[in-house]
N, C-alpha and C positions, 0 to 999 in steps of 0.2 A: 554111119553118117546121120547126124541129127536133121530135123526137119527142113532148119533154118541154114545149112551148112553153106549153101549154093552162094548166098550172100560175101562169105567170108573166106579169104585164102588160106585159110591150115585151120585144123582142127582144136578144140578150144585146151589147151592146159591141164592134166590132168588136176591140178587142185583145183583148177574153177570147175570142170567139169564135176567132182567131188561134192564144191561149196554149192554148186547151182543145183545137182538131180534131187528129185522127191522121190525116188519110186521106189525106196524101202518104206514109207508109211501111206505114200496116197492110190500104192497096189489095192489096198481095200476097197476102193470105187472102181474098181475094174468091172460089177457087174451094173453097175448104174452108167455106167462111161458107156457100157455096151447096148444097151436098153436105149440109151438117147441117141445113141451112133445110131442103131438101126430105126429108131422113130424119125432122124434127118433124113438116112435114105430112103425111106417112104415117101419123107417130105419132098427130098429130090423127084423120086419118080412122075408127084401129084405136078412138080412144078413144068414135066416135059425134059426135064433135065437127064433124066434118067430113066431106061425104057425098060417099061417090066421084068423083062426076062434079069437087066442087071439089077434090079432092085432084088429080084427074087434072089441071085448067086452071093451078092452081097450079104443080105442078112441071114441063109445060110452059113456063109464063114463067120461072120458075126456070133452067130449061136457055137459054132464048131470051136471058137477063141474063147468061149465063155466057157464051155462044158472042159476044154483044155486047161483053163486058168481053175478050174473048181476042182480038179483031180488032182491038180500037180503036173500035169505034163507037160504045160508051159514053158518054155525055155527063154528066159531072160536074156537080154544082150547089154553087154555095158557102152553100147551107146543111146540104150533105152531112156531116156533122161526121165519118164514119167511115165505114168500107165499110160498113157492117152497117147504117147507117140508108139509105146511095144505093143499096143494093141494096131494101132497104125501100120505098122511096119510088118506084124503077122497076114496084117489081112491083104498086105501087097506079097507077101509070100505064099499064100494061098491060093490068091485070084491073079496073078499078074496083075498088068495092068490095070486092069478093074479097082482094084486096091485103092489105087493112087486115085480113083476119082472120089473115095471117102469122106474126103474133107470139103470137097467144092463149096463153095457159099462157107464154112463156120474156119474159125480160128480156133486156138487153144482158150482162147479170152472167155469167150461163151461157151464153148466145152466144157471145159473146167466149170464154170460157173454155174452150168444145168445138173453135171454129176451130185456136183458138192451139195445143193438147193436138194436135188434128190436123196442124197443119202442122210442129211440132217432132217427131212421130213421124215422118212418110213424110222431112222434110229429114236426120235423122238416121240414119233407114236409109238412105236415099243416100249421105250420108256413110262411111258403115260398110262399103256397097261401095267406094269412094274407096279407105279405109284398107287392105281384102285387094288391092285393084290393086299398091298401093307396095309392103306385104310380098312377093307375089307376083314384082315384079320385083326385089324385093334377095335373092327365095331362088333365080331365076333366073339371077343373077350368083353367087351359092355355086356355084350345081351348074353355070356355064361358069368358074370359075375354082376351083375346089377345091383346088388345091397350093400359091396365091398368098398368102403371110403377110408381116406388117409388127408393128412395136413395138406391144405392148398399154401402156398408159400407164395411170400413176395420179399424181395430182398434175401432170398435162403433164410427165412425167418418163420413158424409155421403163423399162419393167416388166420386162414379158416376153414373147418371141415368142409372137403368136396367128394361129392362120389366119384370113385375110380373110374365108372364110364365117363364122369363130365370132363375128368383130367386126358383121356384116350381121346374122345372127341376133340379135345382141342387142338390135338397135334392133328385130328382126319379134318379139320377145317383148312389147319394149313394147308397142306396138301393137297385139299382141295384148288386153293389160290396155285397154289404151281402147277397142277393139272389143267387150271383155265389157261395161263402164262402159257405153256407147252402147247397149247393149242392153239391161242393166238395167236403165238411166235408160227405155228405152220400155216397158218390161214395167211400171214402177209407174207411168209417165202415162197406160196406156193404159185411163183409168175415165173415162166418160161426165159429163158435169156436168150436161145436158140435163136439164131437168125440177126445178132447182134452185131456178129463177126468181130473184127479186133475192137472196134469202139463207133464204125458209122455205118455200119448193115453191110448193103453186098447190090451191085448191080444187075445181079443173076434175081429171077424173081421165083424166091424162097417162098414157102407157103409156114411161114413162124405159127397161124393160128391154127392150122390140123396138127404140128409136132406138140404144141401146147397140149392140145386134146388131147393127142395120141398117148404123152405121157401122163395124163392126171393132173397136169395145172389147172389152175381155173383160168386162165390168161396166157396173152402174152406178154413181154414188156414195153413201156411205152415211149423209154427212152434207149437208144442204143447205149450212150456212152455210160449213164448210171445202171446198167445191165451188165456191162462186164466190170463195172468197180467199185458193185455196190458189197459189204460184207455186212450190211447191218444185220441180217436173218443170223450170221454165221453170230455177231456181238448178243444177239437177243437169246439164239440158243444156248449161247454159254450164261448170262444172265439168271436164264430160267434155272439151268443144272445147278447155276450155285445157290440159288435158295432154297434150292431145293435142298441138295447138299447142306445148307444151315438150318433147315429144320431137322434133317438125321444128326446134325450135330447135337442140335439141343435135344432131342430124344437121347442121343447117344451119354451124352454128358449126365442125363438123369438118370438113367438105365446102372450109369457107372456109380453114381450115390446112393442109388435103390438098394445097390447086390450089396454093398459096406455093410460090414456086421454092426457100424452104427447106425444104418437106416434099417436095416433088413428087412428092406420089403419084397424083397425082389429074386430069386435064384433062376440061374440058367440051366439050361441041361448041357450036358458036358460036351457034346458034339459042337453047340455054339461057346465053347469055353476054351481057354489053352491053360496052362499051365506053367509054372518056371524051372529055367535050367537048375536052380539051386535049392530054393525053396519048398519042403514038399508038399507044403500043406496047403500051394496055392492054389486058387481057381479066380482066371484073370476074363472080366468082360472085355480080351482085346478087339473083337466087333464094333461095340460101343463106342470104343474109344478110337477107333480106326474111322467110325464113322466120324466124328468128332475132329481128328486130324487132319481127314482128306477135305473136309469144307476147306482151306486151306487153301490149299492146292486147286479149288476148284475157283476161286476167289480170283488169283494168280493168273489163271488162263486170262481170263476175261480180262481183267486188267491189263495185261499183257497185250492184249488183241485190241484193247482200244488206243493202248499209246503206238502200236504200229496204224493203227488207221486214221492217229488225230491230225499226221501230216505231209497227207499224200494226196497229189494233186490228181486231176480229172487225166485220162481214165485209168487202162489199166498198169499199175505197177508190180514191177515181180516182189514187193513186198509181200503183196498180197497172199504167195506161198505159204507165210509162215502163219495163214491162220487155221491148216490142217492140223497139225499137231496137237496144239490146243482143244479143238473141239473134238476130235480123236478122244484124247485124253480125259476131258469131262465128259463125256457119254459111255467111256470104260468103264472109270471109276462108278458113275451113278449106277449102271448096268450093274455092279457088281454090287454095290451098297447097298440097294432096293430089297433084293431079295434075302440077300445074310440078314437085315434087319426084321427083318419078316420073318422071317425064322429063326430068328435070336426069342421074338416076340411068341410065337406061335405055341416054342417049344417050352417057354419061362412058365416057373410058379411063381405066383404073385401070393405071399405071404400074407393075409387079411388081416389077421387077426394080429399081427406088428403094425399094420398103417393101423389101423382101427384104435387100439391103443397111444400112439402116437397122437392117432383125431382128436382123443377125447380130452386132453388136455382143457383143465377148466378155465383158463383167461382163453381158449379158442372161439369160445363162445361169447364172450365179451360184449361182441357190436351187437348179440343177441338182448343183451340186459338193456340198449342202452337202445333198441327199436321196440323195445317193452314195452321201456319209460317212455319213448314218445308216441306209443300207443294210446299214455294215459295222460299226454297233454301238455307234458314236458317237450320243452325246447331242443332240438338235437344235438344242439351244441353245450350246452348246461348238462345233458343225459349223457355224451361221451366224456365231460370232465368228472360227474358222477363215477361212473364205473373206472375211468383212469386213475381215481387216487384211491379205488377198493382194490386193482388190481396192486399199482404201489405199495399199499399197507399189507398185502397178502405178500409180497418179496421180502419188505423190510422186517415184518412181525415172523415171519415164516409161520405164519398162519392158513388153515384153506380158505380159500379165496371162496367158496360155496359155503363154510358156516361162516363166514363176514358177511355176507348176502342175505344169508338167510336170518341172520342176528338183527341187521339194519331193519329201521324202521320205512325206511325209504323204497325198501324191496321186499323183503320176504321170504316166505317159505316159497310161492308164488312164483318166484324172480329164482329163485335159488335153483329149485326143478328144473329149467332149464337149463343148467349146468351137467345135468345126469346122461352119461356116456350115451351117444347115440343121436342125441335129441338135435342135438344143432343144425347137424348136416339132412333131417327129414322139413326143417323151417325153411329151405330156400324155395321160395314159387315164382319169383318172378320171373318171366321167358325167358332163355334162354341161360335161366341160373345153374345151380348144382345142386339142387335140388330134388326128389324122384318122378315127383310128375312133371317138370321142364326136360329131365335128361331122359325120360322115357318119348317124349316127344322129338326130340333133337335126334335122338338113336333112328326113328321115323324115318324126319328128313335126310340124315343121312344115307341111309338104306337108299331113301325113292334119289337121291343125289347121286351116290355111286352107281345105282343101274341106267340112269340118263346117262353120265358120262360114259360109262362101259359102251352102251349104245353108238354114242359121239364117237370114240375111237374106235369102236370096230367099223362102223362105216366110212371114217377117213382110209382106215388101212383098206375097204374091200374099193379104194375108188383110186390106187394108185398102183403102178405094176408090180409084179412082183419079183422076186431077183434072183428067185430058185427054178 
């Protein structure tokens, strides 16, 4: 019999009963469901409600449901419609009647709502360590290859020379930005719902701000009714995963041009590598490109999750259900992205001496000629149309573009030397350029960047319970 049954003469329809249950995906909060069950009956006991001795039997079967559900020896019933009622229903089969006083003061409205709050907070700080692992090993590859540069691109078009750590650093910046995001996004879901009840609290007097405590929020809630019908934490989380998710795209997407025997700058080692059913000679960055795909899909959720929320009135609706899946599903996939790509990374050769040749291309240095000339008082716009119709006559004559320079009375031998493989990409100074004294400082900041945050996350995770 479901919780609700008493209400209703006959039992619900096997297809509704089918279209309605979660509890083949939302069994995964069974130990954060447990964790907050047994922080209410605390809370019951502090309110008089509940007299030591059943606070103590209670969360005894409480832990006895958990360590049952963590081995397998759980036994599911099909009128479990959710974790939150077979967990219910165990622990009236344990305690007797005692059982059945588990719920006093909450609904599934706030239940639900405090598990969920809980388990996207501790899977997102996980995550957030994931995220300083990859930075961490692409600021490792800065500082073992620090002199290695290759074309900086805009439009897929080569730019201008940059060092390979200032191109690595830019993707550990992003990442940075969704590491803050990730954290943000916890610091506003992390308010208690507990004591909400279905949408206007409870006449019994709950003690909401010690089960806050008890669990690691910093609060309680301030509103009943936006307490059990709020999913913005659940739309911010998936938000955060998908940009996340589209900076591994675009790492993935480059990753996937680098290994092309026409960039060649880049090889995997084979463990991060697959190969094809037909072809023998291949070796496929499908990581890369998985990374690349799955942003995608991470997009989707969210999306998804907001057009179920843009029209659904105050408070709680069983819509609401379907934004487990979703955030399930983006916290999978990143969980799994994070670390392959880290170890696609870890385990690559970076081919120098192909980017490096590719760098030296003599119109890369161009805007070099033409900060030369306005070194020497020429206008910068007159000095870019300068060297733009030297680079031109170097296409059209099929001439080098360095004895045109060096021939010109307007530049020189002078003007020319700068052209000579190497030189361009050691001219960038200005802060935060690509340059070696900006990206040896930047590599710095990063370093003292990543052990603050490391810091940040390990002390969110040592301030919230734990579920083992």
């Amino acid at each position: 019999m479901t919780l609700w049954q008493s209400r209703l003469g006959s039992e619900p329809a096997g297809v509704a009963a089918e279209f309605t249950e979660s509890l083949h995906f939302d069994k995964r909060l069974y130990s954060d469901d447990l964790i907050a069950s047994a922080a209410h009956v605390r809370g019951l006991g502090r309110a008089g409600i509940l007299s030591p001795g059943e606070v103590d039997r209670l969360c005894e079967v409480l832990e006895a449901i958990r360590t049952e559900i963590g081995s397998g020896e759980f036994k599911f019933q099909t009128s479990d419609e959710d974790i939150h009622t077979a967990i219910e229903r165990r622990a009236t089969e344990l305690s007797g009647e005692l059982g059945a006083k588990i719920h006093t003061g909450r609904s599934r409205n706030d239940q639900v709502a405090t598990a969920l709050r809980m388990y996207i907070r501790r899977e997102l700080l996980l995550i957030a360590q994931l995220v300083i692992d990859l930075q961490s090993a692409m600021v490792d590859i800065c500082e073992a290859l620090p002199d290695a540069y290759l074309p900086g691109y805009t439009h897929l078009q080569r730019a201008q020379p940059v060092l390979l750590a200032h191109h690595l650093g830019a993707h550990c910046w992003a990442f940075s930005r969704d590491l803050d995001r990730i954290l943000a996004a916890v610091q506003r879901m992390n308010i208690s719902p507990l004591g909400a009840g279905a949408l206007a609290g409870s006449s019994l007097q709950l003690d909401p701000e010690g089960v806050a405590k008890d669990l690691g929020f910093r609060c309680r809630f301030q509103n009943s009714m936006d307490a059990v019908s709020d999913r913005d934490f659940v739309a911010e989380a998936l938000f955060s995963l998908a940009m996340t998710g589209i900076h591994l795209s675009r790492m993935g997407e480059e990753i996937v041009l680098w290994t092309t025997e026409e960039f060649g700058f880049m090889g995997l080692d084979d463990a991060f590598s697959t190969g094809s059913s037909m072809l023998p000679q291949k070796k496929n960055p499908d990581i890369a490109e998985l990374c690349r795909g799955k942003s995608g899909r991470l997009v989707g959720n969210l999306t998804g999750l907001l057009v179920t929320l843009k029209g659904l009135p105050l408070a709680y609706n069983r819509d609401l259900q379907e934004d487990k899946e979703a955030v399930f599903d983006s916290i999978d996939q990143i969980k799994l992205a994070l670390p392959a790509m880290t170890g696609m990374l870890v385990t690559a050769t970076f081919k120098t001496a192909a980017m490096e040749n590719a760098a030296d291309g003599e119109s890369a240095a161009a805007v070099d000629l033409a900060e030369w000339l306005v070194d020497r008082g020429v206008p910068f716009r007159r000095a870019h149309s300068m060297v733009a119709e030297k680079v031109k006559e170097s296409a059209e004559r099929h001439v080098s573009f360095s004895e045109l320079i060096e021939q010109d009375g307007e530049f020189g031998a002078a003007a020319a030397a700068l052209l000579a493989p190497g030189i361009a990409v050691q001219r960038r100074t200005t802060p935060g350029g690509a340059g070696p004294l900006p990206v040896s400082k930047q590599i710095e900041e990063l370093r003292s960047v990543l052990d603050a945050d490391a810091s940040r996350v390990a002390e969110w995770l040592g301030s919230i319970p734990e579920t083992t």
